[in-house]
N, C-alpha and C positions, 0 to 999 in steps of 0.2 A: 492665481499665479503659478501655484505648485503643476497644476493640470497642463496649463501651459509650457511650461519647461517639460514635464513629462513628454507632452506631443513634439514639443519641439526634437527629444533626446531619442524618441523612440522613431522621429523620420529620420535623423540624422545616423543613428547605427541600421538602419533599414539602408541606408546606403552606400554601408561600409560592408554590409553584410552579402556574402555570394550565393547563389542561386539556393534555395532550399533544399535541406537535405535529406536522404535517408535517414531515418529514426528507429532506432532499436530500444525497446523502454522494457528492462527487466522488474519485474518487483518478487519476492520472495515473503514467502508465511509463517511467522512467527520467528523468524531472525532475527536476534536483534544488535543495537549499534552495538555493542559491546563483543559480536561474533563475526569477527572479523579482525586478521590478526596486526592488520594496519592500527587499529583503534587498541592497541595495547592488551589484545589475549596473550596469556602467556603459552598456551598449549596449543589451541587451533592455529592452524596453518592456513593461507588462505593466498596463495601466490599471485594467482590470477586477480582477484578483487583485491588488493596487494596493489598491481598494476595499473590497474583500472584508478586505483585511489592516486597511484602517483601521476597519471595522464590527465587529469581530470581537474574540473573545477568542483570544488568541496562545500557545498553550504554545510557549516559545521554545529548550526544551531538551528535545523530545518526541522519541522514538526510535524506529526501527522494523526490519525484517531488510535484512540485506546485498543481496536477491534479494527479488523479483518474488513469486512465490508463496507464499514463507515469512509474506509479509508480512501476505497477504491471509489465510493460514489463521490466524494470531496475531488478525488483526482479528475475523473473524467468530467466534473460539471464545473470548476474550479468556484465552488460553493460550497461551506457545510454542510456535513451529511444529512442534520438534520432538517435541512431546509429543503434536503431530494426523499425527504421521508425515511429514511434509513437509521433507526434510533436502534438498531439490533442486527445480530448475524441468524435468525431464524424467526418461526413465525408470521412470515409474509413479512415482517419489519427490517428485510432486505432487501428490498425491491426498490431499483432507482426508479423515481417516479416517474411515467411515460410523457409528463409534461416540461420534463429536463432535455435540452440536446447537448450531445455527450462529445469528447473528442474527434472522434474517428466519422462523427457525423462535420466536424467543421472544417477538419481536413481532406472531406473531398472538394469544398468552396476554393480549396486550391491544390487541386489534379493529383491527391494521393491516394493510393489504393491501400486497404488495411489489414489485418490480420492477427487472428490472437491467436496466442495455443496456452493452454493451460485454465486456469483457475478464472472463473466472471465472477462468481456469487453476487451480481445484483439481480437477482430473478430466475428461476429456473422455467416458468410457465413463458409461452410462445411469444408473445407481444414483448415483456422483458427480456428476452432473451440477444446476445451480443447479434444476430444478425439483423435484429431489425432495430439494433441500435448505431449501426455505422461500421459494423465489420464486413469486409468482402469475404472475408474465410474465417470459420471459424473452427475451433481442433480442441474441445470443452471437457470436460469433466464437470455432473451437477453440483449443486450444495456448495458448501466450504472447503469439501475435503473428497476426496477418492474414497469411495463407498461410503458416505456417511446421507441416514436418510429421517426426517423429522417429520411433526406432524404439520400437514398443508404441504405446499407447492414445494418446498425446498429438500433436495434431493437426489442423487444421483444415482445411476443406474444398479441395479440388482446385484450382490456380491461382488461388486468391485474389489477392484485392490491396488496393489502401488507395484507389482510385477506382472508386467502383461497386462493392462488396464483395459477397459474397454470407451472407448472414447466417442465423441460425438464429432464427426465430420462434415460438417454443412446439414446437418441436421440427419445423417446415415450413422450408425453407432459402427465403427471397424473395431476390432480385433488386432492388439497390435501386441509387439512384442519388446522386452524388455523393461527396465526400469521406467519410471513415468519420469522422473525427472528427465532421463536421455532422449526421452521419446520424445516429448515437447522440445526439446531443443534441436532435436533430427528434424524435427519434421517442421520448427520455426527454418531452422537452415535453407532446408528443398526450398520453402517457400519464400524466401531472400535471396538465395540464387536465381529463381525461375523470374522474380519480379527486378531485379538487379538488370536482367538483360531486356528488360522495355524501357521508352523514354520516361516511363511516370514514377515517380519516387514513391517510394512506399514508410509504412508506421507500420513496429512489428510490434504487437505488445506478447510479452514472452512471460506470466505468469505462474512460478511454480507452486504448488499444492507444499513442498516440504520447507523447509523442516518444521511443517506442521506433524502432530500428532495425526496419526500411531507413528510410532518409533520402527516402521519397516524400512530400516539402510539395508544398501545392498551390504552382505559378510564384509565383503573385504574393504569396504567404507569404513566398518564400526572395526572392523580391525585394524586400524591404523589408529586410535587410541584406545586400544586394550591395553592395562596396565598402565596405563599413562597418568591419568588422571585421580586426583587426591580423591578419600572416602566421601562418599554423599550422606552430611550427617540424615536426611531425609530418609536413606535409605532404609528397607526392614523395619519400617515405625507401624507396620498395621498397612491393614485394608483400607481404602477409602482414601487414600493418598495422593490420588492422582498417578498420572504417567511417570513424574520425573520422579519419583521415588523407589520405582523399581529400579531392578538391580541392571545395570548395565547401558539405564536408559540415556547418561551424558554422552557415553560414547556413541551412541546409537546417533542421539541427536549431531554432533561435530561429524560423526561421518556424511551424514546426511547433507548438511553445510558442505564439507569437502567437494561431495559430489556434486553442487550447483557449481561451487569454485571452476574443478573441474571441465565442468559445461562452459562456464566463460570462456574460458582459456580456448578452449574449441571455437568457439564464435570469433572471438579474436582475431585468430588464427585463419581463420579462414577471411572475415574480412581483408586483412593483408593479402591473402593470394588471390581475392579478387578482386583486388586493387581497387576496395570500396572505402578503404579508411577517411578518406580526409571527403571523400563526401558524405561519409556518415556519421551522424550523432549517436554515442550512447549514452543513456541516463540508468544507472543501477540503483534502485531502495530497497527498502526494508519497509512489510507494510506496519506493522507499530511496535511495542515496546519487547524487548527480550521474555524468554521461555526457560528453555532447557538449558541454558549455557550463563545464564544470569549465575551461580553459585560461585562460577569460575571469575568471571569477568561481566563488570555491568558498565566501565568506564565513571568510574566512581557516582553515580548516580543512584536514588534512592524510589524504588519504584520496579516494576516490570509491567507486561503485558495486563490489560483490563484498572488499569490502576490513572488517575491523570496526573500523577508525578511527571517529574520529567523522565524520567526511567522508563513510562509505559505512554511517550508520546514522542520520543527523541529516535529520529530515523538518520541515518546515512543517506547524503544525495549528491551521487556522482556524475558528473555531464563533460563525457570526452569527445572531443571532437578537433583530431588533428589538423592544424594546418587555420585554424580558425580560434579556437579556444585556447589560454595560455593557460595552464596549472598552473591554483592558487586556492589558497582557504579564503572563505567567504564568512565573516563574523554576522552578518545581520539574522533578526530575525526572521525566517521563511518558517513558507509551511506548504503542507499536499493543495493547498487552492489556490498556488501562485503556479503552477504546472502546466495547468490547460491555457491560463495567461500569455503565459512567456510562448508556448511551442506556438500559441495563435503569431506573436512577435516573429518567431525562425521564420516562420513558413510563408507571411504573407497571409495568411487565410483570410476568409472576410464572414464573419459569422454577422447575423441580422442582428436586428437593433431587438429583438427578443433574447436573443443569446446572452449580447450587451449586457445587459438589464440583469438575466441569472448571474453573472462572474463577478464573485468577492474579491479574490486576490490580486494579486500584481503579477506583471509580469518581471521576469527575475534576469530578461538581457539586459540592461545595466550593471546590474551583477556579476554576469557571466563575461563580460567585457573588460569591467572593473572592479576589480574587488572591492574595493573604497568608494564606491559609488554613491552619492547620495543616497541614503534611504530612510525616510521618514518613520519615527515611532510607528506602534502598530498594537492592535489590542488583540489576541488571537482569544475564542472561548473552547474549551476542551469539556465534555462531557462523554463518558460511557454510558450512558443512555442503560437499555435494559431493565428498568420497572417490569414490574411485573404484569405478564400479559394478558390484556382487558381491562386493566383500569386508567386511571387519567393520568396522562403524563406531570402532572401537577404533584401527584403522589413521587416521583422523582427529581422532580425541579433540585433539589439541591445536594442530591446523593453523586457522589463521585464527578466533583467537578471545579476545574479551574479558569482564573482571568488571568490573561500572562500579557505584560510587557516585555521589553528590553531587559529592565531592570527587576520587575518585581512579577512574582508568581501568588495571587491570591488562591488560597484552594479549601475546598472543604470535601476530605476523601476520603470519606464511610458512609456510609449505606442507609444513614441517622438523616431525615428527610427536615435538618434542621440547617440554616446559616450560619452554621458556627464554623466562620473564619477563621484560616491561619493563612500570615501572609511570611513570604519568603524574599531575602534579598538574591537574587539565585545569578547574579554579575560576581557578588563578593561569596556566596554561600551557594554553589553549585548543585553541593551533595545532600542542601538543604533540612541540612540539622539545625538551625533556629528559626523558632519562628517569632517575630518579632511584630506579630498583630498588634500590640500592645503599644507598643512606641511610636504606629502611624496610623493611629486610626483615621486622617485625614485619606493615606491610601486606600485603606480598608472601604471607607464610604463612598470613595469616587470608583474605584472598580467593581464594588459589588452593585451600584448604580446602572454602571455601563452592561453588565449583566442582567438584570431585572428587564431592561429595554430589551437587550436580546434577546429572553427568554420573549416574549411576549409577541417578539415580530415573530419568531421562528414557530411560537406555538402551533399559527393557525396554516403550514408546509405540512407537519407531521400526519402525511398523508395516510401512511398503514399501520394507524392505531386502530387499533379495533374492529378491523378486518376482517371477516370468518373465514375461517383456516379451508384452502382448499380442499378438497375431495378428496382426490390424487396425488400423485407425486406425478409428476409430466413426464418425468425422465422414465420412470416404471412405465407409464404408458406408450410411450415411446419403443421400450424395450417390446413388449406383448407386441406393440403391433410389427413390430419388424420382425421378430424372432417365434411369437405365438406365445400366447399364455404357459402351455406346455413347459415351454424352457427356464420360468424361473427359477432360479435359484431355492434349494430348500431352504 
């Protein structure tokens, strides 16, 4: 009966709904909810995403992976990461598997043209790579990060950096000038103006590399809070610290934030003076839990990045779309594999009954419609993944990982390859300081249940375990042959 009302509810806003839109889909690395000054930072500033937050429909409890690529395979297959092989951001264990089809591949079933600029990390070798997954243009940086290069496939071109980057163009490396974060956003623009003036609607995905580590902000970014910001007890505690312990490195990270802000506000901007607004959708996230900015402001949540608290799972997800969309807060539970769902809903698309079949999530127009909309309980599983590489995922079966409801968050989040539960009430207990395993063991049995089944279907997807590590790095190869061995970098 559910299924039926669903169909019924999803022909019925298909007909209230106006032609499909332009799509502009930002996500950002290593952001998290709490950096952003809509969400209650006291320091960052954040005008633009600010804006966007008050324009917008807000799911305010939308989820997403512990990690960076997990994140982005969930997104584009609306499946868990681990079921597109992706249990890791290196080692081949980021590779969406070539038997997933991805967004930008369902959106041409209905006449849109696509385009990324910035950050892919599901694959840096040729066959994974964003063009042979459904992008018309693509404008890439390898690996996770701007110069950053690993053993095997994952890896980005020879001495990279974050000023004047060298970028991968339809598969031609240019030479480009300026900050990366401005550049992917110059160069997403060109390519939304030029596709704005044909009759085919386009999907822009605009992924930036910051405010991931290294902590290279432009000066007068990290200058805008210099002095500002209270002592980093972290700081000067020794070597071996990490980034955010160096001196200077909050401000470094907020400016870097600023400077994406920034970029919106430009995008904005220009959408208005090409009187693209009310035909186009924007969607802004965070790809998973806070970083550099958690000391300041986490949104009182206990947890950050690589962690399955809700602190290193809890993303911002903004969906504005003037003239169509009414701003409102969204309480349900969502999450990144209700994404590819809902956009299949805006557009019409008509993905095959293979497609069908991969898609976990919901689609989230009812949502976007109504805020109050019906929506059925939901059991979402979070795992950071990351065992160690060559052995049996079984060896990590129960390190860093949770069963979450509405109501309750089961977790068990260390690194101890044991089911030793804590459960949380996280409706009444947010910040999730009790845990109150003890008093429900009847919950404790039914979600760690419903876990054990999952682990089990998902086991035998976990395609690039144990993979041998490529040869090369594709993107280095790539360089030599364009540029000649001669030129690498010493």
């Amino acid at each position: 009966m559910f299924l039926l009302l669903t169909l019924l509810t999803s022909l019925s806003l298909h007909a209230q709904t106006p032609k499909p839109p332009n799509i502009i889909f930002i996500i950002t690395d290593d952001q998290g909810y709490g950096d952003i000054s809509a969400h209650g930072n006291p320091i960052l500033k954040t005008p633009h995403l600010d804006r966007l937050h008050r324009e917008s429909v807000r799911f305010t409890d939308f989820h997403v992976s512990p990690t960076c690529a997990p994140t982005r395979a969930a997104l584009l297959t609306g499946r868990h990461e681990f079921k597109n092989g992706v249990t890791h951001t290196i080692h081949e264990r980021e590779r969406l598997t070539l038997d997933a089809t991805t967004l930008p591949q369902i959106l041409k079933t209905a006449g849109y043209t696509t385009g990324i600029f910035g950050k892919w990390h599901l694959g840096d070798e040729a066959p994974y790579r964003p063009d042979q997954r459904g992008f018309d243009e693509t404008f890439i940086h390898g690996a996770g990060g701007i110069g950053q290069s690993y053993p095997g496939s994952c890896g980005d071109a020879p001495g990279n950096t974050y000023f004047d980057p060298l970028i991968l163009h339809n598969n031609t490396f240019v030479k480009t000038s300026g900050y990366c974060t401005d550049v992917f956003f110059t160069q997403a623009l060109t390519w939304i103006k030029q596709a704005s003036e044909t009759e085919t609607p386009f999907y822009c995905h605009i992924a930036t590399n910051t405010p991931h580590t290294p902590l290279d902000a432009r000066p007068e970014d990290e200058a805008r809070y210099t002095g500002k910001l209270p002592p980093n007890p972290a700081e000067g505690k020794g070597k071996g610290k990490g980034p955010f312990a160096q001196p200077g490195a909050t401000e470094k990270f907020f400016g870097m934030v600023a400077n994406i802000d920034d970029n919106i506000g430009i995008l904005l901007q220009k959408l208005a003076e090409w009187d693209l607004e009310r035909d186009t959708l924007v969607i802004f996230m965070n790809d998973n839990g806070g970083t550099g900015g958690v000391r300041i402001h986490n949104a009182n949540m206990r947890g950050q990045k690589g962690t399955p608290w809700l602190g290193g799972t809890r993303a911002a997800s903004f969906w504005r779309w003037p003239g169509t969309l009414t701003p409102a807060d969204v309480p349900a539970l969502t999450a990144h594999i209700d994404f590819l769902p809902t956009l299949i809903d805006i557009t019409h698309a008509k993905p095959d009954s293979k497609t069908l079949a991969q898609i976990e999530g919901r689609s989230l127009l009812p949502l976007l419609k109504n805020s109050q909309s019906e929506w059925p309980d939901r059991t979402l599983i979070t795992h950071v993944g990351r065992w160690e590489q060559g052995t049996n995922p079984d060896t990590g079966k129960y390190t860093n990982v949770s069963i979450r409801t509405p109501e309750w968050q089961l977790i068990q989040p260390t690194k101890i390859n044991q089911p030793n539960w804590q459960l949380y009430q996280v409706k009444s207990d947010p910040s999730q300081t009790i845990d109150v395993a003890a008093q429900h063991p009847d919950i404790v049995k039914a979600l760690a249940a419903q876990y054990e089944t999952w682990w089990q279907q998902t086991l035998p997807l976990m395609v690039n375990e144990n993979v041998p590590l490529a040869p090369a790095n594709p993107f280095k190869l790539l360089y030599e042959k364009q540029f000649g061995p001669a030129s690498l970098p010493e």
